[in-house]
N, C-alpha and C positions, 0 to 999 in steps of 0.2 A: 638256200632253198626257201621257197614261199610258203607261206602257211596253206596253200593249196595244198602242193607238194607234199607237206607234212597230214595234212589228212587224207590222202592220198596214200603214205602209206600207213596210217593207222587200219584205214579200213582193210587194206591188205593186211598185216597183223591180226585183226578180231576172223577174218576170213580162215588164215590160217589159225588161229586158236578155234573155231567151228570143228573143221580138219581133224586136227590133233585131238579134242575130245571123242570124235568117233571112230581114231583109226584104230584099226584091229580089233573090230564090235564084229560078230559075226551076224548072219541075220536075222537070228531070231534075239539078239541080244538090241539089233538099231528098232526092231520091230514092235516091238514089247514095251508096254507101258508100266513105269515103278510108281506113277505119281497118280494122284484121286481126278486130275482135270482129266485124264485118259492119255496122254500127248506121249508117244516115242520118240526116242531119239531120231530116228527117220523122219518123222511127221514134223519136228524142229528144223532138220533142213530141207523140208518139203517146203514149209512154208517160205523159208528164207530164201530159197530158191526161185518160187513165182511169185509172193507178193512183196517181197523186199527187192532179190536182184533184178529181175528181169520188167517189174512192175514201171518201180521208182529210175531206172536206166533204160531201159528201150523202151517201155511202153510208155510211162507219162515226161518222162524228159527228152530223149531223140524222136518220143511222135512213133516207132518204127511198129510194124503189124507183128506182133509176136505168138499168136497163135497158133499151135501144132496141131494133130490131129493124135499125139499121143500124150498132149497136156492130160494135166488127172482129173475128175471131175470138181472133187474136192483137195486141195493143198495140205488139207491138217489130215489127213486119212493116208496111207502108204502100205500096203498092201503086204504080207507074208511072204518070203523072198522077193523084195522091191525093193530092201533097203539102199545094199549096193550099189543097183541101179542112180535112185533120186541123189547118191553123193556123189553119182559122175555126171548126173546132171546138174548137181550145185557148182563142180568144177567149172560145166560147160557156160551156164550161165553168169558165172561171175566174168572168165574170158569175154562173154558177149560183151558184155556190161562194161568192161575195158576197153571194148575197142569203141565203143559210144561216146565213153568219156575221152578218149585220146583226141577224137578232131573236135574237142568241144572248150571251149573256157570259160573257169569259173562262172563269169559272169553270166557267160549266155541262160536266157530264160528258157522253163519246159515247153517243149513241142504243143502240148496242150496239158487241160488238167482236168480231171472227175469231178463230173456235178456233183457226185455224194458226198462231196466235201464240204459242199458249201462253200461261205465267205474263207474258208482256213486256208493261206495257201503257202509254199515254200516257191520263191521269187526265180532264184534261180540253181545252177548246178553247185557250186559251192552249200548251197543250205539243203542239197537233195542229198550230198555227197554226207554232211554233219547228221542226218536224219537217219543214215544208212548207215553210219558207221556205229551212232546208237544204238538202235534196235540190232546188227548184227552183237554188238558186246554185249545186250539184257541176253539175248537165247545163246549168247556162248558160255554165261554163267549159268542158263538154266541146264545148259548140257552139263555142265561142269559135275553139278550137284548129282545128276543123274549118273553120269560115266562113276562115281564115287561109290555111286549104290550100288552100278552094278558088279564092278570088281575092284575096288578101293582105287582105282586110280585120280592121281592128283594131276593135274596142268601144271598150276605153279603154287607152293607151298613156302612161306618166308617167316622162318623162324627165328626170333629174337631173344635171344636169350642175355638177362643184362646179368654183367659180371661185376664186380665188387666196385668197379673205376667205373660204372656208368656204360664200358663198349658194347655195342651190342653186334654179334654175329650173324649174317646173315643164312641161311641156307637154303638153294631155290632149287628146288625139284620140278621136271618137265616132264 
């Protein structure tokens, strides 16, 4: 396997860790904000939804027209029973996002790229692919923290406890 390949499925990995932090949140639980910046769990994969999946994969790297007419106005905002919804749209747009990257190779450069970037740019699908798979594992630790607060659930938990010879035990809760 190529190291494509292997980021390839990392970012599937951080996508499904997303997933698993918010399943069985109901809606007022994805909706609701525990932290001072205001942000819901909803509103973390709102964004990951249009400015990560859908931005960085069909919009600046396949070039493709991605505008809906039921896109949100704002992405960090998610509306009181909407949660549900935006996580079957994080589904839907990650799929997109895969079938963009399937007729594409590493190499290949972005369709185009945002003036508001300025001179800063990621060259091609390999470095758009390392930028995605980043930013999705910072917001799947910020869920993390959140999912915690709101009914002690852990993702993954590895406790070491060293015994008299040095072994240490692991234990990984999901």
């Amino acid at each position: 396997m190529d190291q494509f390949q292997h980021l390839y499925e990392a970012l599937g990995q951080q996508r499904e860790h997303v997933l698993a932090a918010v399943e069985g949140l109901d809606e007022t639980q994805l909706t609701t904000s525990l932290v001072r910046s205001n942000w819901s769990p909803a509103d973390v994969v709102s964004h990951l939804t249009f400015h990560v999946e859908r931005f960085w994969f069909r919009d600046v790297f396949a070039g493709y027209d991605v505008a809906r007419d039921d896109d949100p106005t704002d992405a960090w905002v998610v509306a009181p029973g909407e949660g549900h919804a935006i996580i079957a749209r994080y589904r839907d747009e990650c799929a997109l996002a895969d079938e963009a990257i399937a007729v594409h190779a590493a190499s290949d450069a972005p369709a185009h790229w945002p003036e508001e970037f300025g001179s800063w740019r990621l060259s091609d699908l390999y470095e758009i692919m390392l930028h995605v798979v980043t930013e999705t594992a910072q917001h799947a630790g910020h869920l993390d923290i959140v999912r915690e607060m709101i009914d002690g659930t852990q993702y993954m938990v590895i406790d070491e406890r060293m015994s008299t010879n040095d072994d240490s035990q692991l234990r990984i809760t999901r």
